[in-house]
N, C-alpha and C positions, 0 to 999 in steps of 0.2 A: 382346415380353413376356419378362418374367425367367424359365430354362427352368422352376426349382421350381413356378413360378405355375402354366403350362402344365401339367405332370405333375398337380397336384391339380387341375385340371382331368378328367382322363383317368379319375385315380383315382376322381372323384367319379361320372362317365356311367359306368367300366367297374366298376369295383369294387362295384359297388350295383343290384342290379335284383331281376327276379322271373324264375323259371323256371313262375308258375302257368300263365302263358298258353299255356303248350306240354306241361303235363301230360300232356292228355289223349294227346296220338301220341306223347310219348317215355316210356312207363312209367309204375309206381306212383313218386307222389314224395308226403310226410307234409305234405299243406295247411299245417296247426297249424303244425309249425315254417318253413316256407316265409314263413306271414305274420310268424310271430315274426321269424326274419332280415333282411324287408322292413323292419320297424318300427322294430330296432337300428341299422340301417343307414343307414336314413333319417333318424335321430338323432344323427349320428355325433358325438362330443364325446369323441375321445383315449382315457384312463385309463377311462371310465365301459364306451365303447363294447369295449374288451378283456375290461376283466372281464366283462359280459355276453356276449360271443361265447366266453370260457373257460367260463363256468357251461352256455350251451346245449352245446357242443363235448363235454364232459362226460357228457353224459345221452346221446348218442348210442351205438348200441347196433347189433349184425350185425342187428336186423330193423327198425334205421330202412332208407328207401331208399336205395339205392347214390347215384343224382346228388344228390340232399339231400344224406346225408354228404360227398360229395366239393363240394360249394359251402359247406359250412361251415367246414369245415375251411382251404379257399382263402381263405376271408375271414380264418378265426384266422390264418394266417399273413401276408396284408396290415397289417392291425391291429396287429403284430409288428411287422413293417416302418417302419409307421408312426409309431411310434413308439419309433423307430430300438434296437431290441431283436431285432436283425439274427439272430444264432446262435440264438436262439426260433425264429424264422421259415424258418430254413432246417431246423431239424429237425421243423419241420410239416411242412412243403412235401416234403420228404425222404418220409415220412410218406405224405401222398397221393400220391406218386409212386408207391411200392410198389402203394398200393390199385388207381390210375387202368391203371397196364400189366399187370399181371395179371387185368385185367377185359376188358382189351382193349374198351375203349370208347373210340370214337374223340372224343365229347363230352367224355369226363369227363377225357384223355389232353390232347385240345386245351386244354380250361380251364386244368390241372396246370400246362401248360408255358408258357402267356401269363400264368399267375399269377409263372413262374419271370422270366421279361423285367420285368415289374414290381417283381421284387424288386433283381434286377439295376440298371432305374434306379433307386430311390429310393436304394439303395448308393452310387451314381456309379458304378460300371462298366460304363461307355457301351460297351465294347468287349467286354465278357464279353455284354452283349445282344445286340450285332449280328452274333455269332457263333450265338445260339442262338434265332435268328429262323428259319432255315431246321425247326430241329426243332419249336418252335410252328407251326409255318404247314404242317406235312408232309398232317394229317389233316384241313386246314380245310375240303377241299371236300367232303368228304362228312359235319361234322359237320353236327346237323340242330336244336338252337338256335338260335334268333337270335342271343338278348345273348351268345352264346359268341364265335358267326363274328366280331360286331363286336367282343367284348372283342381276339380274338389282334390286329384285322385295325388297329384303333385302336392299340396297342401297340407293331405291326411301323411302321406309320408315325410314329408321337410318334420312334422311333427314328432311322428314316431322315430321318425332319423335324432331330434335332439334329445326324448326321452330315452335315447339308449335303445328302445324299442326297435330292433334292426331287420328283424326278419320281418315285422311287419313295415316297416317301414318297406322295404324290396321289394314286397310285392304288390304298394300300392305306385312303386317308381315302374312297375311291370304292367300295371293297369292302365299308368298314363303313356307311359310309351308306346302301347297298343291305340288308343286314344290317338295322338300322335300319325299312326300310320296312314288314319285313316283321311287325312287331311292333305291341301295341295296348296294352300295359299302362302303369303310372303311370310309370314311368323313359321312355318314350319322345320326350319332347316333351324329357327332360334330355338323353339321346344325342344329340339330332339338333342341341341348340341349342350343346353343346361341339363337337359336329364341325364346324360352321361356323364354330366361334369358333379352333379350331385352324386351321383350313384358310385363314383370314382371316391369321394368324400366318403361317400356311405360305407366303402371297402377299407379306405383308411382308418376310420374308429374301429372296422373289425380287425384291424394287424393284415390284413390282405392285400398288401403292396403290392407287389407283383399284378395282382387285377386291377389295384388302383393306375399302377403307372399305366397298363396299359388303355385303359379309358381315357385318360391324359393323354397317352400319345393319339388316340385317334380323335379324340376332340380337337387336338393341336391340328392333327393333318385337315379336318374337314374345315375349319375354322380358318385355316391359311385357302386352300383352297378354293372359301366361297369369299375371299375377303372377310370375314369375320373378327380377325383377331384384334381389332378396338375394340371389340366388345366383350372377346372376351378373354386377350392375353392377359392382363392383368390378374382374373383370377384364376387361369392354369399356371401362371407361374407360382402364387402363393399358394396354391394347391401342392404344386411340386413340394416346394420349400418344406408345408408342412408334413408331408409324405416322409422326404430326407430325414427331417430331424426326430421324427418317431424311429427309424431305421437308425440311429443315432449318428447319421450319416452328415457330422455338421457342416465342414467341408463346403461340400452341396448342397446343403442349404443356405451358404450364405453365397454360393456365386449366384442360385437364384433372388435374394433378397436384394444383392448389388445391383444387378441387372434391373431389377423393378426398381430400384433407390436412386438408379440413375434415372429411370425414364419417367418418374413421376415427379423428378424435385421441381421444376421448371413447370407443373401442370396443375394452377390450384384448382380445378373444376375435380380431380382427383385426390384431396388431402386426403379424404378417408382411406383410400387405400394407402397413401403415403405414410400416413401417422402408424398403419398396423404393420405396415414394411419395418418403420423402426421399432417400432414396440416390440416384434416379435425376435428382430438382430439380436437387440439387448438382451433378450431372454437369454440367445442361445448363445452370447458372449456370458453370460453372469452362467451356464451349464458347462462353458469347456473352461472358468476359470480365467478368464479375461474382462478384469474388472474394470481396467482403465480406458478398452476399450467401450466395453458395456455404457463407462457413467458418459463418454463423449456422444456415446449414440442417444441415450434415454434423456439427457440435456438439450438434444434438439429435437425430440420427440415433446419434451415437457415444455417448451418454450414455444412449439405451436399449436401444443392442447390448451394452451392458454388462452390460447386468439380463438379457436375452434371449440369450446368446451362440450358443444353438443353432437360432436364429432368420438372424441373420447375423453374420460373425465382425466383431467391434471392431477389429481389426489392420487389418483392408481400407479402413474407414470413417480410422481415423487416420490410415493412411498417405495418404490423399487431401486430410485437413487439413494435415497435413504439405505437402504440394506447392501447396496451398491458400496456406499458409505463405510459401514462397520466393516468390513473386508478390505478397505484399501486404509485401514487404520484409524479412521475418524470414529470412532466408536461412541461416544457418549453425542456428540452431534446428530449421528444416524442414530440411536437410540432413542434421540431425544423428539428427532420430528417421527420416526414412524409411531411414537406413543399419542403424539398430537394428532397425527392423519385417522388413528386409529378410534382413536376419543371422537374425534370429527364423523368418520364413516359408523360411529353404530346410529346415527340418525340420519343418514345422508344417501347410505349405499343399501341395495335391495340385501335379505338376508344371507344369502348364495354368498353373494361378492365381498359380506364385512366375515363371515364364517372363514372365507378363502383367506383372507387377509389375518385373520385373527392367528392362524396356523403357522404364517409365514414369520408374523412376530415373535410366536413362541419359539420358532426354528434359534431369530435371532437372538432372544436370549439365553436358549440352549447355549451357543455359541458361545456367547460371553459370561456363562457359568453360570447363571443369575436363574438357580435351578428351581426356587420358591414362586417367584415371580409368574416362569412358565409354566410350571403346573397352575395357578389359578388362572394363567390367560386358554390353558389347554381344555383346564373344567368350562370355559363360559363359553370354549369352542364346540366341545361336548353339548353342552345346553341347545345351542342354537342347531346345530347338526339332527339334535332331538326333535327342534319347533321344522324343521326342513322333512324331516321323515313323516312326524303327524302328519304336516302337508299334504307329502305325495300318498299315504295312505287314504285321506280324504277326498286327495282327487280320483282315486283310485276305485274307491268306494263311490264315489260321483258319476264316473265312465259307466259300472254298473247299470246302477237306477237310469244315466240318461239312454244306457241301451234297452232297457225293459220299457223307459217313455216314449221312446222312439218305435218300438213294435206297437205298442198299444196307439200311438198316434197313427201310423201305416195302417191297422185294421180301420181305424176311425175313418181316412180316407176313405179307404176302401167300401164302407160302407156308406160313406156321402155317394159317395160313385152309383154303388147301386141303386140308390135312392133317386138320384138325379135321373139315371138311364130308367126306372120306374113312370117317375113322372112325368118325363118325355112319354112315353108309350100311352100312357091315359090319355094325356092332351091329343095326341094322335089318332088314337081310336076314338074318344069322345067326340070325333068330327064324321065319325060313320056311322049314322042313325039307324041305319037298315042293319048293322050288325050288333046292334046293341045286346041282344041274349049272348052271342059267342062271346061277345066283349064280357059279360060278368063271368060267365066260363071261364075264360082262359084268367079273368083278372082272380079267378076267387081258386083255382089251380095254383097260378101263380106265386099268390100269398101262400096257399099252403106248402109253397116245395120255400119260398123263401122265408118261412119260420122254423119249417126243419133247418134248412142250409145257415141259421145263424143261429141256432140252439148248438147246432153240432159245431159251429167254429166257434160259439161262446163258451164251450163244455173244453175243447180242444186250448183254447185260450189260456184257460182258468186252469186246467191240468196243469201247459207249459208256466201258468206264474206260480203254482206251488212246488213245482222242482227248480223255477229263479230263485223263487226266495230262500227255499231249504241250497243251494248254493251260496248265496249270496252271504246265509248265518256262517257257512261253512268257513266262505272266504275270509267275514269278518272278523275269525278266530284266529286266521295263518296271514303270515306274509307273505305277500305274492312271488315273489324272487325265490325265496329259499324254501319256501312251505315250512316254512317252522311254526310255531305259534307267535304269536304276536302279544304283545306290553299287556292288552286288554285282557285275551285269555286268562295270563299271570294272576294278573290282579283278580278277577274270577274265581282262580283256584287257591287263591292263597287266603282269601277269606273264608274259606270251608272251616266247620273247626276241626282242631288236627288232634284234638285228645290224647292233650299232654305229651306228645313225641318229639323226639328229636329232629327238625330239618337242618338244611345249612343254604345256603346262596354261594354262588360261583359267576363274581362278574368277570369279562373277558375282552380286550378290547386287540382286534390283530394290529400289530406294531407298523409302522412307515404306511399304511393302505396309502395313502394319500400319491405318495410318491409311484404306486403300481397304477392307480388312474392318471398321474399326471405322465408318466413314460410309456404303459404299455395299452391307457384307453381305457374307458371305465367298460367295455364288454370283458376284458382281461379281469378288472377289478369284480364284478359281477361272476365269475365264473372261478376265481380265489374266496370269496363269499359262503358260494354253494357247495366246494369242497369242503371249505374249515365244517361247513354244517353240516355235511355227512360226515366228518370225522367226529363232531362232537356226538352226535347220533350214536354214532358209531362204539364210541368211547365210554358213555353212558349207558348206565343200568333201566332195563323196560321201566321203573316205575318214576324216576326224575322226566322233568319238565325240560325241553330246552328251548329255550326259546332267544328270537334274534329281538335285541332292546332296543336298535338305532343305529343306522349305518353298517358300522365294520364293528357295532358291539352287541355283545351275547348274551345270555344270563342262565346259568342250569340251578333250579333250583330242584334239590337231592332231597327225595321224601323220606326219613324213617331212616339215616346215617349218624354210626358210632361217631360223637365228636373224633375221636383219635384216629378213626380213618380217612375224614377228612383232609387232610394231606397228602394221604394217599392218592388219593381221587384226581388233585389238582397236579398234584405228579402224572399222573396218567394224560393227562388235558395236555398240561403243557408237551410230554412226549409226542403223543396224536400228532397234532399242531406241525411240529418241528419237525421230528427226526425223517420225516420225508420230504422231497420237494414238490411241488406241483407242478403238474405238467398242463401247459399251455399248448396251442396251436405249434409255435415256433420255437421253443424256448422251455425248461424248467427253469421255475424262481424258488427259494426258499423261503418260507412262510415262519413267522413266530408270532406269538400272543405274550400280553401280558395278562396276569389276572391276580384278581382281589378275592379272596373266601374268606367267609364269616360262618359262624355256627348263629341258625334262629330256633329257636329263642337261643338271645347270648347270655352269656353266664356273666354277671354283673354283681360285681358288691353292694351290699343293701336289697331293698325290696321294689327298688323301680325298674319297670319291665321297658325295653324297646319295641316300639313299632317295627314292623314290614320295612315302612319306606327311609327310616333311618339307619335301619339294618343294612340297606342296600348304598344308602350314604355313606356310610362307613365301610362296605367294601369298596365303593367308589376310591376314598380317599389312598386306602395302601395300592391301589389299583393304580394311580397316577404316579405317587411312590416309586413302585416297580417300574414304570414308563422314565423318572427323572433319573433313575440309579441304574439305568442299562438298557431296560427291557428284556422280552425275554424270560419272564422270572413270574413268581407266581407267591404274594405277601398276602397271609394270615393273620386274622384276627382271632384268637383263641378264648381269649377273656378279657373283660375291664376290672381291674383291680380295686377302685374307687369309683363310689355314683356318679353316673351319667354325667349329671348337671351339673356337677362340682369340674366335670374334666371336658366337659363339649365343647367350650371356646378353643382348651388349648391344642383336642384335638382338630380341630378345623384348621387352626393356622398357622399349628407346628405342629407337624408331627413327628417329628425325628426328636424332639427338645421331649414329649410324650412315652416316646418308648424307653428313651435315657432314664426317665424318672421314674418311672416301672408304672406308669398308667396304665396296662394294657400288655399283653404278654403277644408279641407277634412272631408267626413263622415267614422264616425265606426260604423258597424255592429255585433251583436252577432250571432252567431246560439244557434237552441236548445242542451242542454247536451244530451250526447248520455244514451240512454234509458238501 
């Protein structure tokens, strides 16, 4: 399912309930407006429903109830959001933030900060949320709400559901459904049937159809049963669909697409869902080779993403007729606008979305032979794929420290707490004058058991941050995915000086990945990753480095190797790689790399040395080489025959005009055919 669909999914089970049902044990809360917020909310329709939660938001006052104010307020800043009126929303949110920590409620704290994850995805900043998951999720076990515990707990997994992060994601869909049970009011039959219906989603990125459909099917049965399915046929059918067409079951997914394409075209309060009905046909028309039908459908997809742009962008849609295009003949026409769309999207489109596209380009001009072209739009896709990896490393390294700020804040509490339950107890005793001797007693007792009890939690503290940090160096070294070492390591150990020995570099990039996350899910892709890395592990001698560079690419660099065996080596990598399949959950696929090897220091005519990082540019470049002439294969640089500088242009922008000329002495490698 498309993730936006998902999200108003979330939006609609978390964003919306009653706190009547828990009045009673958690304080005074003002019924009157409690039902009022049910009944806006439950009516939600954009522009209406803002201005109505700004008039109620208004009239609140210091003697409405504290959790009342702080769920109105949360909602006026969703509604904000929603309405993509971002800087609104964060200066509410901002707003209750002040209220929620200075009350020190651990409810009304909880709510503030899974309203803040919310705001974060409806943004797109997938990564500013997976950072401030650990701070929503700090006070969850002891808030005492239902719809709270499930709002953070449904949140933190929609999150780790899009990070690929699946198993955590489960079990925080297992927190809120628990969350869930314990509940009796009108929202709860809508919680429990989107949490199935996510969780159904969550099974489909793991290839676990069969658990998928059936969550499907029992969403479908309870959802008919309770009268629900306005709310939520729509997205069990595209659920279906999307379930089918992973299963490669196209067939069936387009009688579910026709079915929703019938019931939506006549419904505009529904384009969004219409627009991804067709967007998603066309896909699966342009996968089984039905192009004429593809460009009929993506033509009236693009001609109401034009009326709708904030629905979905027209550029995405064109540039698909566009490639639409170069397959039903029009070749230099579709060539011509997807170069414009593409020019247009590197300032337009977030980095994900111009990466995706850049890909898709290169695909086309593969196609149309135009082999040169593709490798430099394949290197600039390379590049950006690199700026997307530092990212999630960042955030990665982010989630860290905000989990260690997050303990160190919890003690903080904890210690305000006792401070506060102190000071009550003075005030209380200072009003008994006749006990004034026991009163220093017990208070100068006191003090001493509470300067042992936080020497020993500050000792126990400081223990657990010097085993964070000595982890956190650890983690800083490896990627988290594959445990491999990581870029920064590299660079580290390659600065050492290597007194005068021979090394070499071995770049490696695995062949088609792209197309295993778009067919089989990036947890497929993810677990093709962590094989190629135990087999390079594997493959490699104790004393080489191996390290993952970026995405689906590698890099061994081989300490104290005969030039002449270097080929050797890369024979070996590429066999590893290949000559066996990987086996998946459902499925073996057959795996191949490309790769580029270089001898460092290279042997160069004249007296000018290369760096590290151009050493690795230039196995980059036979490394694309290999990728335009088959893949598969594994191209050597053995030596430059003439200075550097004299031959750097022509090898950057011809290289095959290079090897002709005798600039440069290179080896080709086969792999085995895949079994």
């Amino acid at each position: 399912m498309p993730k936006f669909l998902s999200l108003l999914l979330v939006v609609l089970s978390c964003g919306v309930g009653s706190l009547t049902a828990v009045a009673s044990s958690h304080g005074k809360m003002d019924q009157a407006i409690e039902a009022q917020l049910d009944h806006i909310l439950n009516q939600s329709n954009g522009p209406e429903t803002l201005q109505q939660l700004q008039q109620l938001t208004a009239e609140l006052s210091e003697a409405t109830p504290f959790l009342t104010r702080i769920r109105a307020l949360n909602y006026l800043a969703i509604e904000y959001a929603r309405v993509r009126q971002f800087d609104a929303a964060w200066n509410v949110l901002n707003g209750v933030r002040e209220l929620a920590d200075n009350s020190a409620s651990t409810d009304a704290i909880t709510e503030t900060e899974a309203t803040a994850l919310l705001l974060y995805t409806l943004q797109g900043k997938t990564s500013a949320a997976l950072t401030h998951i650990n701070t929503a999720l700090l006070l969850s076990d002891d808030v005492q709400v239902p719809r709270i515990r499930y709002f953070a707990h449904s949140m933190a997994a929609f999150i780790y559901q899009h990070r690929s992060q699946f198993d955590a994601a489960l079990e925080h869909y297992i927190h809120a459904a628990d969350a869930i049970s314990t509940t009796h009011d009108s929202r709860t039959l809508i919680r429990l049937l989107a949490t199935k219906q996510q969780i159904a989603s969550l099974y489909g990125q793991q290839k676990n159809y069969e658990l998928a459909l059936e969550q499907l099917d029992d969403t479908e049965r309870l959802a008919i049963k309770n009268n629900l399915m306005d709310m939520f046929g729509h997205t069990l059918y595209l659920e279906r669909a999307y379930v089918e067409v992973m299963r490669q079951n196209y067939d069936a997914a387009l009688a579910h697409y026709d079915t929703l394409r019938t019931q939506l075209r006549q419904q505009p309060q529904h384009t969004a869902y219409y627009l991804t009905v067709l967007n998603n046909m066309g896909d699966v028309k342009i996968r089984t080779g039905h192009y004429e039908d593809a460009h009929k459908i993506l033509t009236e997809a693009y001609e109401l993403a034009q009326l709708h742009p904030d629905l979905l962008n027209p550029e995405v849609i064109l540039f698909n007729l566009s490639y639409v295009d170069i397959f039903l003949g029009h070749e230099e026409q579709g060539l011509a606008a997807m170069q414009q769309i593409v020019t247009n999207a590197e300032t337009s489109l977030p980095v994900v979305q111009y990466e995706s596209l850049l890909g898709e380009y290169a695909d086309a001009l593969t196609h149309l032979g135009r082999h040169a072209e593709a490798i430099e739009v394949l290197l600039k896709q390379r590049e950006l794929r690199e700026q997307v990896y530092r990212s999630d490393q960042q955030a990665s390294m982010a989630e860290l420290q905000n989990l260690y700020d997050s303990k160190d804040k919890a003690l903080q509490i904890e210690l305000l707490s006792q401070k506060n339950e102190l000071n009550q107890q003075l005030i209380e005793n200072a009003s008994q004058k006749r006990t004034i001797l026991k009163l220093m007693i017990a208070l100068t007792s006191f003090a001493v058991i509470l300067v042992i009890v936080l020497y020993r939690s500050a000792y126990r503290n400081n223990r657990e941050l010097r085993v964070a940090n000595s982890r956190l160096a650890e983690q800083s070294a490896r990627d988290p995915l594959t445990g491999l070492l990581n870029r920064r390591a590299l660079q580290h150990a390659i600065r050492q000086p290597t007194h005068g020995r021979q090394d070499a570099m071995l770049l490696l990039d695995v062949d088609h990945f792209k197309r295993i996350n778009d067919h089989l899910g990036h947890a497929a892709g993810d677990e093709v990753l962590m094989e190629v890395s135990r087999r390079l592990i594997k493959a490699s001698r104790d004393s080489d480095l191996v390290v993952r560079w970026g995405g689906e690419e590698f890099l061994i660099y081989l300490v104290n190797i005969d030039p002449d065996k270097l080929p050797v080596m890369a024979q070996r990598i590429l066999d590893a790689i290949a000559s066996t399949p990987i086996s998946l959950e459902q499925q073996d696929i057959n795996v191949t790399a490309t790769i580029g090897f270089i001898n460092y220091p290279l042997a160069v005519t004249g007296d000018q040395s290369i760096n590290w990082e151009r050493t690795i540019q230039l196995a980059d470049l036979v490394l694309y080489a290999g990728k335009v002439h088959g893949r598969n294969q594994a191209w050597g640089i053995m030596a430059l025959n003439q200075p550097f500088a004299d031959i750097q242009q022509l090898l950057e922008t011809d290289l095959p005009a290079a090897i002709e000329q005798g600039a440069l002495d290179v080896t080709i490698l086969h792999g085995p055919k895949a079994s």
